[in-house]
N, CA, C and O atoms as CSV, one atom per row, in Angstrom:
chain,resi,resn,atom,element,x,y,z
A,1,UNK,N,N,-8.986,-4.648,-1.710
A,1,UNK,CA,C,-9.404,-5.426,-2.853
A,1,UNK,C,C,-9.631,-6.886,-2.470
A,1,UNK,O,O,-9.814,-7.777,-3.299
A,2,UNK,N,N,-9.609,-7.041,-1.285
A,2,UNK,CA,C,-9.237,-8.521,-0.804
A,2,UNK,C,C,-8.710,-9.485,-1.100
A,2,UNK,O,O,-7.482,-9.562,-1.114
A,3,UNK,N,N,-9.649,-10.665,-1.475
A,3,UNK,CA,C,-8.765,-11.807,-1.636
A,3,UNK,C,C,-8.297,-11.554,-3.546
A,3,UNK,O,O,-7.206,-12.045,-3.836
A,4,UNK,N,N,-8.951,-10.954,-4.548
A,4,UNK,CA,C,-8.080,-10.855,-5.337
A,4,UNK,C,C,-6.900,-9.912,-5.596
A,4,UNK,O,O,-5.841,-10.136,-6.182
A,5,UNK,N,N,-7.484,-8.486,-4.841
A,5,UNK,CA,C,-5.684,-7.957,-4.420
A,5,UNK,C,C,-4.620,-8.700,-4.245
A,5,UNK,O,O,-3.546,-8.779,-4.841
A,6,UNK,N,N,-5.173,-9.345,-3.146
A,6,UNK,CA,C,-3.841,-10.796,-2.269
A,6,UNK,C,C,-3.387,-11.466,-3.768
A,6,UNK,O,O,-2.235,-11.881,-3.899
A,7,UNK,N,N,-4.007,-11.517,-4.482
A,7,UNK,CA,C,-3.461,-12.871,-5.562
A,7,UNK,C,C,-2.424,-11.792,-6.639
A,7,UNK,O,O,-1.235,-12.012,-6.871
A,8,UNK,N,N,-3.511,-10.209,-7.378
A,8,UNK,CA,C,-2.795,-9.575,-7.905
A,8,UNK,C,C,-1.209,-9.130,-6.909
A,8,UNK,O,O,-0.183,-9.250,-7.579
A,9,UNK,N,N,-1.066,-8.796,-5.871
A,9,UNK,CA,C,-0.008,-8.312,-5.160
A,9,UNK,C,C,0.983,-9.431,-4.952
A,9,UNK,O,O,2.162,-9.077,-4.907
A,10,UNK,N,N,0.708,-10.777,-4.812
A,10,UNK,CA,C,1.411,-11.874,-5.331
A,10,UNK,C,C,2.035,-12.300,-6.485
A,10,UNK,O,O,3.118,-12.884,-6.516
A,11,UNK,N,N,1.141,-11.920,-7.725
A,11,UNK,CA,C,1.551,-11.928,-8.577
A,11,UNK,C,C,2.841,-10.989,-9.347
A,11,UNK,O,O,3.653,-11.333,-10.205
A,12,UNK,N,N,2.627,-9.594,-8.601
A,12,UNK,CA,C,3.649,-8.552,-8.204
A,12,UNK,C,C,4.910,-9.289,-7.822
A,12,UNK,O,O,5.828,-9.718,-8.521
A,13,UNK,N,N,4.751,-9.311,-6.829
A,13,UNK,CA,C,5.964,-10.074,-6.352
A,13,UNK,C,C,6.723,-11.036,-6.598
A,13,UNK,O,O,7.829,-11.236,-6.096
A,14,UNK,N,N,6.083,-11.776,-7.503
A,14,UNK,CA,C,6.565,-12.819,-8.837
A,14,UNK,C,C,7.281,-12.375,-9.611
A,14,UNK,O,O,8.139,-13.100,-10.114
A,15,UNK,N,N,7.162,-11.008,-9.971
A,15,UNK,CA,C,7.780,-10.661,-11.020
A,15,UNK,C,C,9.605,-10.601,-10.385
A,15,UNK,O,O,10.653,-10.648,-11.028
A,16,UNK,N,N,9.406,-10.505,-9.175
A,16,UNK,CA,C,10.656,-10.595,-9.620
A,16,UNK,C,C,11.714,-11.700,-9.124
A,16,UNK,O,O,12.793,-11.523,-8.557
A,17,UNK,N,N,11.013,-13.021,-9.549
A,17,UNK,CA,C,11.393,-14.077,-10.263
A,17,UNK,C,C,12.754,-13.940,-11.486
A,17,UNK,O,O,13.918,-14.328,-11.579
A,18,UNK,N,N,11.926,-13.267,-12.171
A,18,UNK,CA,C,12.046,-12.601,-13.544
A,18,UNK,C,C,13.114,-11.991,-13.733
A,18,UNK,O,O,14.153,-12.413,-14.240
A,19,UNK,N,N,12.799,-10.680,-13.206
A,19,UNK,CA,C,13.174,-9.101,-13.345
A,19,UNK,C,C,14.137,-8.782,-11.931
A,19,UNK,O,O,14.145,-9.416,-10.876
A,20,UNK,N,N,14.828,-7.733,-12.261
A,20,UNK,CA,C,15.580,-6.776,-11.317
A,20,UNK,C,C,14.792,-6.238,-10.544
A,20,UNK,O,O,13.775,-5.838,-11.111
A,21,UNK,N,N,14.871,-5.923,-8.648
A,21,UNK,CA,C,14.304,-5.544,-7.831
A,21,UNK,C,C,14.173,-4.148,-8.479
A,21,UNK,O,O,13.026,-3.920,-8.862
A,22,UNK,N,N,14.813,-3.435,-8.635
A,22,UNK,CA,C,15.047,-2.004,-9.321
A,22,UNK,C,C,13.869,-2.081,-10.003
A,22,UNK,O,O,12.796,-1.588,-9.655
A,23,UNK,N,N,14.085,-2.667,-10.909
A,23,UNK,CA,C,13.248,-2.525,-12.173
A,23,UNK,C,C,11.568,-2.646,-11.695
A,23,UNK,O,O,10.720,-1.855,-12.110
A,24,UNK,N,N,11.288,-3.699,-10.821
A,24,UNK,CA,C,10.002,-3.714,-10.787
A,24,UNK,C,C,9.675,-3.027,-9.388
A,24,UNK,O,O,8.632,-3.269,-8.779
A,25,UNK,N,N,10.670,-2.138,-8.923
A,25,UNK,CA,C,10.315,-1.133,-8.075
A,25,UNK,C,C,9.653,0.120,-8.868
A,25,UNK,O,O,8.507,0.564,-8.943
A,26,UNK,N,N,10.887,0.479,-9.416
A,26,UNK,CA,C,10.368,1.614,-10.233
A,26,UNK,C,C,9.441,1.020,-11.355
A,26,UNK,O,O,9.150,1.914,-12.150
A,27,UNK,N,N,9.061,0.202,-11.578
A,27,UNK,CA,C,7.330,-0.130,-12.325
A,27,UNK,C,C,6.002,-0.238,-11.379
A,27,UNK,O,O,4.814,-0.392,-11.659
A,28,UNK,N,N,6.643,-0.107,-10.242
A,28,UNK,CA,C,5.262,-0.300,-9.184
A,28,UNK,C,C,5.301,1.023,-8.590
A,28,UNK,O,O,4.307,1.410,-7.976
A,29,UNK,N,N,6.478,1.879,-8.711
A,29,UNK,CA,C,6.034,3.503,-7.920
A,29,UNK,C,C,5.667,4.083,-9.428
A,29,UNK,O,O,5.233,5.215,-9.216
A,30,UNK,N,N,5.638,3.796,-11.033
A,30,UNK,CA,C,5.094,4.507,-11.470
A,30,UNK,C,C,3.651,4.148,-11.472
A,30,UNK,O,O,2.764,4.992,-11.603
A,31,UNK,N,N,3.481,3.133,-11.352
A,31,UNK,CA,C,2.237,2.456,-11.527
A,31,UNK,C,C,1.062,3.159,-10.391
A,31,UNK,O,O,-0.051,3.557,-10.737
A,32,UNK,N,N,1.476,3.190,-9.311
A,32,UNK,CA,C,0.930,3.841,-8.355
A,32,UNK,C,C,1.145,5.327,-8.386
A,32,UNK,O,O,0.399,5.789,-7.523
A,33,UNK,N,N,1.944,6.483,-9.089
A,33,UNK,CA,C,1.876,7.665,-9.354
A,33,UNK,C,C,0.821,7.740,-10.362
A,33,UNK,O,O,0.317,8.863,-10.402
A,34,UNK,N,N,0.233,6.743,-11.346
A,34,UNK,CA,C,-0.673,7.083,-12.724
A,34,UNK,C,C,-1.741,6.385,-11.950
A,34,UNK,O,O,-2.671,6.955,-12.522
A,35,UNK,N,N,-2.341,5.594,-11.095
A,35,UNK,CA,C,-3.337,5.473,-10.204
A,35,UNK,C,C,-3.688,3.721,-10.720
A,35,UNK,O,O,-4.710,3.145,-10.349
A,36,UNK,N,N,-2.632,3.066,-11.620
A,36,UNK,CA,C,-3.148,1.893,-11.942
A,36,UNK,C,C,-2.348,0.641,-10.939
A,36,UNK,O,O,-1.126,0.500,-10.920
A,37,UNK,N,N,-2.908,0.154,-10.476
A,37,UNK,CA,C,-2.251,-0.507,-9.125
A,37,UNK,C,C,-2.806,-2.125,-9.696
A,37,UNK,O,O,-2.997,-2.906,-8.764
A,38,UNK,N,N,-3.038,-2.610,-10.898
A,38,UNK,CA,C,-2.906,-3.765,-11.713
A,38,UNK,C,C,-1.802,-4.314,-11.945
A,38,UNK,O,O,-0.816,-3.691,-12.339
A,39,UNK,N,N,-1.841,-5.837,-11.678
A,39,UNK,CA,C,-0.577,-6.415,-11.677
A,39,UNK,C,C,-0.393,-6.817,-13.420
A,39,UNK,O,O,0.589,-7.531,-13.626
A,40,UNK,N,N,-1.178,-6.461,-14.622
A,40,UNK,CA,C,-0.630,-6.170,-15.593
A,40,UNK,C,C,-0.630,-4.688,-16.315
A,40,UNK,O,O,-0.486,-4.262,-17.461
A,41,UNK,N,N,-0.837,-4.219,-15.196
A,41,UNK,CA,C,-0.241,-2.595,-15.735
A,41,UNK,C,C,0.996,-2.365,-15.284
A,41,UNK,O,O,1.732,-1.608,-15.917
A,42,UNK,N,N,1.393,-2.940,-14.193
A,42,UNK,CA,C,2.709,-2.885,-13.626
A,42,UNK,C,C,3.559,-3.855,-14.582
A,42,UNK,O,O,4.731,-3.500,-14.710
A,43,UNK,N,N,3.195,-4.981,-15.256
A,43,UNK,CA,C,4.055,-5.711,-15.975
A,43,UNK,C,C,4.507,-5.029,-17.223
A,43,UNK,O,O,5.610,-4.976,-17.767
A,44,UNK,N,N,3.144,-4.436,-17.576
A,44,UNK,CA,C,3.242,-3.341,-18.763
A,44,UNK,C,C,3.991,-2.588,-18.514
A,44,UNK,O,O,5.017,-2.663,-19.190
A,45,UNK,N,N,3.936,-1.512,-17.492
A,45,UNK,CA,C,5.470,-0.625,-17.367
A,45,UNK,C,C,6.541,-0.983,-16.920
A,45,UNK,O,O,7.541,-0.266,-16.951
A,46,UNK,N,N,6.501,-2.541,-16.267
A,46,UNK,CA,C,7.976,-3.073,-16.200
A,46,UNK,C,C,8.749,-3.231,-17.494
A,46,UNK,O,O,9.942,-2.937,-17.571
A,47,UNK,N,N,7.950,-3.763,-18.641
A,47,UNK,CA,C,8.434,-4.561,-19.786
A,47,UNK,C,C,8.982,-3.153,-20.322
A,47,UNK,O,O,10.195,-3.054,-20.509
A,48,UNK,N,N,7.837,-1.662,-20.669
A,48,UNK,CA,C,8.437,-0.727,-21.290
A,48,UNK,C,C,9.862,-0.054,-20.668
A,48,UNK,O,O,10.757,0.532,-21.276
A,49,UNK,N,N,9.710,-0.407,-18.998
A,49,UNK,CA,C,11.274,0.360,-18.666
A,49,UNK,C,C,12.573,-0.343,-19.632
A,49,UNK,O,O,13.311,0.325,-20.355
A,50,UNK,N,N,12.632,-1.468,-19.498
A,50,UNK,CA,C,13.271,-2.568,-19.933
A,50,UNK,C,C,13.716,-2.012,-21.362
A,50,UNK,O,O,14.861,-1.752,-21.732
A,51,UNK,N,N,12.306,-1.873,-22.196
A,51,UNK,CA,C,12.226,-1.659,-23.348
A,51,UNK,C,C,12.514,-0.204,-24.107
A,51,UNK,O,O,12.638,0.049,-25.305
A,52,UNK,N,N,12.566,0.583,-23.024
A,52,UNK,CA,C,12.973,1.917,-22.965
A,52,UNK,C,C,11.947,2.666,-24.408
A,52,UNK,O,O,12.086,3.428,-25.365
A,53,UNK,N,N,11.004,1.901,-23.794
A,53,UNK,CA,C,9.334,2.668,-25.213
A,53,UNK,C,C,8.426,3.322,-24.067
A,53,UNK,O,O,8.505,3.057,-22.867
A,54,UNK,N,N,7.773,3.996,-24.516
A,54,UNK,CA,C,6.622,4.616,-23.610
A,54,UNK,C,C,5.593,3.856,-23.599
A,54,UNK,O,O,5.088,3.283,-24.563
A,55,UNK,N,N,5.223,3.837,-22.362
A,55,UNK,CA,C,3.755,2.905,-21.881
A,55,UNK,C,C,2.279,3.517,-22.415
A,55,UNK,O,O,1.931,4.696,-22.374
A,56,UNK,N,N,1.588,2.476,-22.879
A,56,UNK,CA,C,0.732,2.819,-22.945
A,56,UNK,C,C,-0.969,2.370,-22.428
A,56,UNK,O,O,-1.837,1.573,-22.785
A,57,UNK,N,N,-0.799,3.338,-21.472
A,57,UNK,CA,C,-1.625,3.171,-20.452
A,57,UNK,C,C,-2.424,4.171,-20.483
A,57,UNK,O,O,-2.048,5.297,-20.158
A,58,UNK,N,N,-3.876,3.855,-20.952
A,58,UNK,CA,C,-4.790,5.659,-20.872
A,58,UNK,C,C,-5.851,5.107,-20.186
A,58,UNK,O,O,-6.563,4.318,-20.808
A,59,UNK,N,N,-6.092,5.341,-19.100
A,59,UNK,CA,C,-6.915,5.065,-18.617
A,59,UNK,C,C,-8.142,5.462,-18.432
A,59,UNK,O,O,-8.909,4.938,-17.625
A,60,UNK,N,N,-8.451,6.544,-19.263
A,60,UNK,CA,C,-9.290,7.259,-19.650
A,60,UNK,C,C,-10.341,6.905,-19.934
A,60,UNK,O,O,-11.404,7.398,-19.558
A,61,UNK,N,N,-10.070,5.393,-21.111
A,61,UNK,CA,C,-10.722,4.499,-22.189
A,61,UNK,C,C,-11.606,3.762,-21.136
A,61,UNK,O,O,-12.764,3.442,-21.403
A,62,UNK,N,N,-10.940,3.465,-19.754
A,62,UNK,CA,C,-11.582,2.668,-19.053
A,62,UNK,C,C,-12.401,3.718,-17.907
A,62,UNK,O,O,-11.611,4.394,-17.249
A,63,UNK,N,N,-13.471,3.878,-17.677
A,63,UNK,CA,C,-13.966,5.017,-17.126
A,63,UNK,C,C,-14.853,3.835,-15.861
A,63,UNK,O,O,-15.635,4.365,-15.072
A,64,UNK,N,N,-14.699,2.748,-15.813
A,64,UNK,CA,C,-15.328,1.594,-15.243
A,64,UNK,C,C,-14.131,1.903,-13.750
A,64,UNK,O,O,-14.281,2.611,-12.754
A,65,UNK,N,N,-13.253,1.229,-14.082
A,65,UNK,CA,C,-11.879,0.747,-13.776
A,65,UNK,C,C,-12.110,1.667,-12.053
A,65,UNK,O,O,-12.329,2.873,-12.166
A,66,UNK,N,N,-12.067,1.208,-10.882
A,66,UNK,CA,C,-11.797,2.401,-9.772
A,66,UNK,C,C,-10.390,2.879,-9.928
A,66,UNK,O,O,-9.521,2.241,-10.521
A,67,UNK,N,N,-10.198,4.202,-9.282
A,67,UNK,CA,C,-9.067,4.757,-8.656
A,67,UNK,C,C,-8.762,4.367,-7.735
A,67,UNK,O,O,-9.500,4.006,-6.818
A,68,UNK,N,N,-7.077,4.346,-7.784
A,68,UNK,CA,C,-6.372,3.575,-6.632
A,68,UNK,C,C,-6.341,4.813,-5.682
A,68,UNK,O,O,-6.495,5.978,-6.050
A,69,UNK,N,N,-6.101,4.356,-4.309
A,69,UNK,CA,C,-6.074,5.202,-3.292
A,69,UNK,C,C,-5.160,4.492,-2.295
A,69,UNK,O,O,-5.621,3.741,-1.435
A,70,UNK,N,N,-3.558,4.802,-2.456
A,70,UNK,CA,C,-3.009,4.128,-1.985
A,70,UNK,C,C,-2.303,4.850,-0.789
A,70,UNK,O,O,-1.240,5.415,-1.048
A,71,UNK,N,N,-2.886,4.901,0.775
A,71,UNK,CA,C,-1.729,5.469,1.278
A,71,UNK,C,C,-0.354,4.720,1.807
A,71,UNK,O,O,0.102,3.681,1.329
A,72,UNK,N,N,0.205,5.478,2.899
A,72,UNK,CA,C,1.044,4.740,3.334
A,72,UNK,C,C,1.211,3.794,4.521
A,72,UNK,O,O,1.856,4.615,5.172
A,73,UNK,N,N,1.164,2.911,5.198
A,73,UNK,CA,C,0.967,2.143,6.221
A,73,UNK,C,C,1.711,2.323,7.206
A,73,UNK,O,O,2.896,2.230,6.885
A,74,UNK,N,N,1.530,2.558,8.352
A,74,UNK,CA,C,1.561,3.036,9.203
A,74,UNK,C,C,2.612,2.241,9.997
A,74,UNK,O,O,2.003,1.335,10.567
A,75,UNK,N,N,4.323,2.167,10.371
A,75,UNK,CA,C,4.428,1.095,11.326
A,75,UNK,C,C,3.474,0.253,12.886
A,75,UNK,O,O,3.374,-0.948,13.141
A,76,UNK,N,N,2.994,1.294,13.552
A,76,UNK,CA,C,2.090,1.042,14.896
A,76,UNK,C,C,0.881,-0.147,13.840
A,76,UNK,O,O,0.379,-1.153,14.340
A,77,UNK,N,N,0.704,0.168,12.790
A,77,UNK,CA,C,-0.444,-0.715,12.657
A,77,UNK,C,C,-0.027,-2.108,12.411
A,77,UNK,O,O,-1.002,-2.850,12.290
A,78,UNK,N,N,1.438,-2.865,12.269
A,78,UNK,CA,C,1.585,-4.022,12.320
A,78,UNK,C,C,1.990,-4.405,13.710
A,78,UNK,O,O,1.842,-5.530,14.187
A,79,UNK,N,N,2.380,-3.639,14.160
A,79,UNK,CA,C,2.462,-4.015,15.871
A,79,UNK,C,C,1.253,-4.530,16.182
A,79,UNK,O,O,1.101,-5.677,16.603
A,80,UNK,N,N,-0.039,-3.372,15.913
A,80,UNK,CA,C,-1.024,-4.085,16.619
A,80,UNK,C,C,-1.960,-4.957,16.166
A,80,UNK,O,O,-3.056,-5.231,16.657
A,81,UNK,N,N,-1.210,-5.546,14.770
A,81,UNK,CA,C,-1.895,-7.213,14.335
A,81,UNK,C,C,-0.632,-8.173,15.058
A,81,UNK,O,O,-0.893,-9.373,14.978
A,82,UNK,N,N,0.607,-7.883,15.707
A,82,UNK,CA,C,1.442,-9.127,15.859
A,82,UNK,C,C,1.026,-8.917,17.368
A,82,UNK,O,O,1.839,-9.301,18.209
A,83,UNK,N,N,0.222,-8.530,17.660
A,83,UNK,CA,C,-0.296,-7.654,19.156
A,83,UNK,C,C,-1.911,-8.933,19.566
A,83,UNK,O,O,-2.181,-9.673,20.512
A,84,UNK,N,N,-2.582,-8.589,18.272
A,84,UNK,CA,C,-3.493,-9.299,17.906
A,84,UNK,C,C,-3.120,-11.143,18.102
A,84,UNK,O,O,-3.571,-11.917,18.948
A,85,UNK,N,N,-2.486,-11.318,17.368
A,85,UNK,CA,C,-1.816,-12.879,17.198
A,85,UNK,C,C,-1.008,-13.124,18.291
A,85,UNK,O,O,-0.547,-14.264,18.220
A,86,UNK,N,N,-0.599,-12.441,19.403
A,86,UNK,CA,C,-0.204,-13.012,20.242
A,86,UNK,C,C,-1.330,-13.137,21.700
A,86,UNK,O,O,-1.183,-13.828,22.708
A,87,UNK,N,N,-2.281,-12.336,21.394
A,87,UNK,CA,C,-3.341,-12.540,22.188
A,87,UNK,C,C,-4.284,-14.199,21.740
A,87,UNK,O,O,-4.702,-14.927,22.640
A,88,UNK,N,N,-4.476,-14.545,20.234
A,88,UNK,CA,C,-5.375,-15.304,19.909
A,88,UNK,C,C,-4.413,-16.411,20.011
A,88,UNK,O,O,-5.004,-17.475,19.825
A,89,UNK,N,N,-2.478,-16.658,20.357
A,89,UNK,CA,C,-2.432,-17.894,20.668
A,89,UNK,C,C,-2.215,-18.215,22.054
A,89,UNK,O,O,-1.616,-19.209,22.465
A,90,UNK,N,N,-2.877,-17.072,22.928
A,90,UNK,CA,C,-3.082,-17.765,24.730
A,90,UNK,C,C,-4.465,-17.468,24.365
A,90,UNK,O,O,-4.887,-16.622,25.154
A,91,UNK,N,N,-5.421,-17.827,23.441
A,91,UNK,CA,C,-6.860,-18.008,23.958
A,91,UNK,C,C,-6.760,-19.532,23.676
A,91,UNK,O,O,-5.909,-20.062,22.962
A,92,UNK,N,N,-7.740,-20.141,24.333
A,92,UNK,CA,C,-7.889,-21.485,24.823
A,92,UNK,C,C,-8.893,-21.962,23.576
A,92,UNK,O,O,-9.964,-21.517,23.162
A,93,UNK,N,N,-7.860,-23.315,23.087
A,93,UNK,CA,C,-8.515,-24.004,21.805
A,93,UNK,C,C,-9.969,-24.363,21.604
A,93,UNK,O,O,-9.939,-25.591,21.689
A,94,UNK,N,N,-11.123,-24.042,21.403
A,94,UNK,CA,C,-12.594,-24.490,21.500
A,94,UNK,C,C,-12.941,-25.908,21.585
A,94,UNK,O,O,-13.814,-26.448,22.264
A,95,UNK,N,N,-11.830,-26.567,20.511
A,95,UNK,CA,C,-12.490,-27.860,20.177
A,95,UNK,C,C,-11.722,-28.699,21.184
A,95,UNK,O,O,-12.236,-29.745,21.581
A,96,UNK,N,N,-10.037,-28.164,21.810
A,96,UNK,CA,C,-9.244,-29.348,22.164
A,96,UNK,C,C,-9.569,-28.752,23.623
A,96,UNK,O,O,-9.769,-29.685,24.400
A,97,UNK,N,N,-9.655,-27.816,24.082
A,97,UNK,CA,C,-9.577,-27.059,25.438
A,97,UNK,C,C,-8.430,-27.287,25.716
A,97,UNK,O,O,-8.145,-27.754,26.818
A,98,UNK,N,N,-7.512,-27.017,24.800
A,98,UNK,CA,C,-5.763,-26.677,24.839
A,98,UNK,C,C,-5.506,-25.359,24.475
A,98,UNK,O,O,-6.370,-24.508,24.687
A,99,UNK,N,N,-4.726,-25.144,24.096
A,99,UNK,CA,C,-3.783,-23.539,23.628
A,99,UNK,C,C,-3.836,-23.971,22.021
A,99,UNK,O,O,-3.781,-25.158,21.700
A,100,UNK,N,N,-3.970,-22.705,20.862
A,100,UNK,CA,C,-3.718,-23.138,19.978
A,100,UNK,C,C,-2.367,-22.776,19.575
A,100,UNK,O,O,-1.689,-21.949,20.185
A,101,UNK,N,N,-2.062,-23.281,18.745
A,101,UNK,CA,C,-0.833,-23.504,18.159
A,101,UNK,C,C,-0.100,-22.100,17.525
A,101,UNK,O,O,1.000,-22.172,16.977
Protein backbone atom coordinates (compact mmCIF):
# COMPACT_ATOMS: atom_id res chain seq x y z
CA UNK A 1 0.00 0.00 0.00
CA UNK A 2 3.05 2.09 0.36
CA UNK A 3 3.56 5.22 1.66
CA UNK A 4 -0.12 5.38 2.90
CA UNK A 5 -0.05 1.82 4.40
CA UNK A 6 3.21 3.20 6.29
CA UNK A 7 0.99 6.06 7.77
CA UNK A 8 -2.30 3.66 8.23
CA UNK A 9 0.10 0.88 10.06
CA UNK A 10 1.44 3.78 12.18
CA UNK A 11 -1.52 4.86 13.01
CA UNK A 12 -2.16 1.12 14.24
CA UNK A 13 0.40 1.28 16.38
CA UNK A 14 -0.80 4.42 18.04
CA UNK A 15 -3.46 2.86 19.22
CA UNK A 16 -1.84 1.57 21.66
CA UNK A 17 -1.06 4.74 23.21
CA UNK A 18 -4.54 4.31 24.22
CA UNK A 19 -5.51 0.77 24.54
CA UNK A 20 -4.20 -2.64 25.94
CA UNK A 21 -1.60 -4.56 23.74
CA UNK A 22 -4.19 -7.48 24.04
CA UNK A 23 -6.85 -5.60 23.03
CA UNK A 24 -5.54 -4.11 19.87
CA UNK A 25 -3.95 -7.42 19.07
CA UNK A 26 -6.95 -9.22 19.02
CA UNK A 27 -8.61 -6.15 16.91
CA UNK A 28 -5.91 -6.47 14.31
CA UNK A 29 -6.05 -10.54 14.00
CA UNK A 30 -9.81 -10.04 13.65
CA UNK A 31 -9.46 -7.40 11.35
CA UNK A 32 -7.21 -9.35 9.15
CA UNK A 33 -9.42 -12.74 9.48
CA UNK A 34 -12.63 -10.43 7.87
CA UNK A 35 -10.04 -9.09 5.12
CA UNK A 36 -10.30 -5.32 6.40
CA UNK A 37 -6.71 -4.31 7.15
CA UNK A 38 -7.97 -0.33 7.74
CA UNK A 39 -6.67 1.44 10.50
CA UNK A 40 -10.37 2.52 11.22
CA UNK A 41 -11.78 -0.78 10.89
CA UNK A 42 -9.36 -1.99 13.33
CA UNK A 43 -10.31 0.98 15.69
CA UNK A 44 -13.86 -0.04 15.01
CA UNK A 45 -13.30 -3.55 16.29
CA UNK A 46 -11.01 -2.38 18.94
CA UNK A 47 -13.71 0.02 20.44
CA UNK A 48 -16.51 -2.96 19.98
CA UNK A 49 -14.14 -5.56 21.92
CA UNK A 50 -13.98 -3.02 24.69
CA UNK A 51 -17.59 -2.45 24.22
CA UNK A 52 -18.46 -6.02 24.13
CA UNK A 53 -21.26 -4.99 20.97
CA UNK A 54 -20.84 -6.56 17.64
CA UNK A 55 -18.97 -4.82 14.88
CA UNK A 56 -20.29 -3.59 12.23
CA UNK A 57 -18.42 -4.10 9.39
CA UNK A 58 -20.12 -5.38 5.94
CA UNK A 59 -18.08 -5.01 3.55
CA UNK A 60 -20.14 -6.03 1.05
CA UNK A 61 -21.64 -2.32 0.78
CA UNK A 62 -18.18 -1.45 -0.33
CA UNK A 63 -17.57 -3.58 -3.49
CA UNK A 64 -14.74 -0.73 -4.49
CA UNK A 65 -12.65 -1.36 -1.33
CA UNK A 66 -9.56 -4.19 -2.43
CA UNK A 67 -9.06 -7.42 -0.54
CA UNK A 68 -6.43 -7.73 1.86
CA UNK A 69 -3.91 -10.38 1.11
CA UNK A 70 -1.93 -10.65 3.98
CA UNK A 71 0.74 -13.27 4.24
CA UNK A 72 3.24 -14.02 6.61
CA UNK A 73 6.85 -12.59 6.46
CA UNK A 74 9.34 -14.53 6.22
CA UNK A 75 12.37 -14.23 8.91
CA UNK A 76 15.39 -14.73 5.93
CA UNK A 77 13.66 -11.73 4.34
CA UNK A 78 14.82 -9.16 7.03
CA UNK A 79 18.20 -10.57 7.12
CA UNK A 80 18.48 -9.82 3.64
CA UNK A 81 17.42 -6.00 3.93
CA UNK A 82 19.95 -5.66 7.19
CA UNK A 83 22.22 -7.61 4.53
CA UNK A 84 21.28 -4.86 2.07
CA UNK A 85 22.16 -1.83 4.56
CA UNK A 86 25.21 -3.13 5.49
CA UNK A 87 26.44 -3.36 1.98
CA UNK A 88 25.11 0.43 1.08
CA UNK A 89 27.13 1.75 4.26
CA UNK A 90 30.74 0.47 2.76
CA UNK A 91 29.65 1.95 -0.64
CA UNK A 92 31.61 5.09 -1.10
CA UNK A 93 29.68 8.53 -0.55
CA UNK A 94 29.07 10.16 -4.28
CA UNK A 95 29.11 13.62 -3.22
CA UNK A 96 31.89 13.45 -0.23
CA UNK A 97 34.02 10.40 -1.70
CA UNK A 98 33.80 9.23 1.99
CA UNK A 99 31.77 6.26 3.50
CA UNK A 100 28.27 7.07 4.25
CA UNK A 101 27.09 7.23 7.46
Amino acid sequence: MGKPGKREYVQVLRLMEDFELIDVHGAVRQALNMGAIGYDAIKHLLLCRIDHRPPRLDLGIYPYLPKANVETTKPAAYMNLLAQEARKADWPDRETGGHAA
